[in-house]
ZALUMPA-875955 format. One line per 8 residues: their letters; for each residue x, y, z of C-alpha. Coordinates in steps of 0.05 Angstrom, whole numbers. Example, Ala and Ser with C-alpha at 12.3 -4.5 7.8 and 13.67 -1.06 7.14 Angstrom:
residues 2
as	246,-90,156 | 273,-21,143
//
This chain:
residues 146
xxxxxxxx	533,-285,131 | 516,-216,94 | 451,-255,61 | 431,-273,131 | 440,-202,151 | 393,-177,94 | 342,-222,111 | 337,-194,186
xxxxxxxx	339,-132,161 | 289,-129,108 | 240,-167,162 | 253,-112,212 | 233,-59,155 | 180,-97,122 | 142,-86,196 | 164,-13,214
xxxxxxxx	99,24,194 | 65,-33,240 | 111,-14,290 | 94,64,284 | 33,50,285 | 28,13,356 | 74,68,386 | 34,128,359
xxxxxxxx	-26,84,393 | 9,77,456 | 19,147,460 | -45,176,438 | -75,134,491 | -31,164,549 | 22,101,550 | 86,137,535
xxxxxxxx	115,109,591 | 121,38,566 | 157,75,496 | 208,100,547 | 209,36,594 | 228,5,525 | 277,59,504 | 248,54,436
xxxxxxxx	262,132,412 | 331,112,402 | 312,51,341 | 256,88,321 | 245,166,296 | 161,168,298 | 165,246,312 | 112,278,340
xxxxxxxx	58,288,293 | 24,218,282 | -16,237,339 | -94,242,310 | -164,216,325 | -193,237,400 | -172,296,430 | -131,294,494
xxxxxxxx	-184,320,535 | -223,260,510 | -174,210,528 | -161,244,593 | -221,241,621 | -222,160,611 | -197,111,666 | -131,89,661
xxxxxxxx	-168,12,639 | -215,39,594 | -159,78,558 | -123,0,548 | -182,-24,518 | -188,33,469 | -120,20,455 | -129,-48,447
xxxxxxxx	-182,-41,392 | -153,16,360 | -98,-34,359 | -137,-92,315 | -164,-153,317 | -105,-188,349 | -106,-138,398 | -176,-152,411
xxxxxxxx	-175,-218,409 | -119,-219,468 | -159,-168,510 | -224,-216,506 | -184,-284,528 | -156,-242,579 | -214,-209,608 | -228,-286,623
xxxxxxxx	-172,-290,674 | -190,-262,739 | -126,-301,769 | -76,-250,727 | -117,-188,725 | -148,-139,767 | -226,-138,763 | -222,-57,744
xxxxxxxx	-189,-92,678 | -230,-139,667 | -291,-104,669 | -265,-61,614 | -239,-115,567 | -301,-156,577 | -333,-93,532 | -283,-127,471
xxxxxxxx	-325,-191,476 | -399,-154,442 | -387,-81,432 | -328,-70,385 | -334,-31,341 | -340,-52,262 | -304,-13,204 | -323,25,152
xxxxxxxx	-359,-11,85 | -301,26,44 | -249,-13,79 | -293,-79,78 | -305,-70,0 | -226,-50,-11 | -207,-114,23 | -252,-159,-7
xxxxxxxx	-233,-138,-79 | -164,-144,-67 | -156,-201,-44 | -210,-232,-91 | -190,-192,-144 | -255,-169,-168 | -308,-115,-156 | -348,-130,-101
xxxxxxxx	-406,-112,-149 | -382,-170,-193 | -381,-210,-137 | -435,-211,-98 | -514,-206,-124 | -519,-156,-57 | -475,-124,-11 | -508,-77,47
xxxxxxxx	-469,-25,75 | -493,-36,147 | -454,-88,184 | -495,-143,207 | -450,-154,260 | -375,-138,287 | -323,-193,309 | -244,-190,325
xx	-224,-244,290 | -262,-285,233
//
């Protein structure tokens, strides 16, 4: 029994900076609401200053949709990938929402080369200069999930 309750725990920890990170996203992007809904302050501590990137004038001035979408690729590519199948679904979502997710299906946004080249050589552990002949540092194109 005790083994079993290591392995739940260690699973819940293994994720909690994934966890911080989605509420700190939620937040910045004016959905603090859903945190409280949730009553998540009381399992997690994520104070109060993971809170960077646009300013809150920026994300103020957005709609209420176009601040989910941001969310949503701030998020990552699962998050993108579940805002594009749903912008396909009129019969479950308001039009104002879909109009804003349908942006996910050819204008997100790609990340940096650094990250590109610091995933690449870890996971084929090797310099991408070892590895490839040529590698250009402008993206030849930008998709959620590969």
């Amino acid at each position: 029994m005790a083994i079993r309750k290591i392995g739940v725990i260690s699973r819940t920890y293994r994720h909690i900076n994934r966890y911080r990170e989605i509420i700190a996203i939620l937040v910045k992007y004016g959905f603090g609401e859903v945190l409280a809904k949730l009553e998540l302050q009381k399992h997690l501590d994520f104070g109060k200053g993971f809170i960077l990137g646009k300013s809150a004038a920026e994300i103020a001035a957005v709609s209420h949709w176009g601040r989910v979408r941001m969310a949503l690729e701030e998020l990552g590519p699962t998050f993108v990938k579940f805002g594009q199948i749903m912008s396909t679904r009129p019969d479950m979502i308001p039009q104002e929402l879909i109009t804003e997710l349908e942006k996910l299906q050819d204008r997100v946004p790609p990340f940096s080369t650094e990250d590109a080249k610091r995933i690449i050589e870890e996971e084929l552990g090797s310099s991408v200069d070892s590895l490839f002949r040529d590698f250009t540092d402008s993206p030849v194109a930008s998709a959620s999930i590969a």
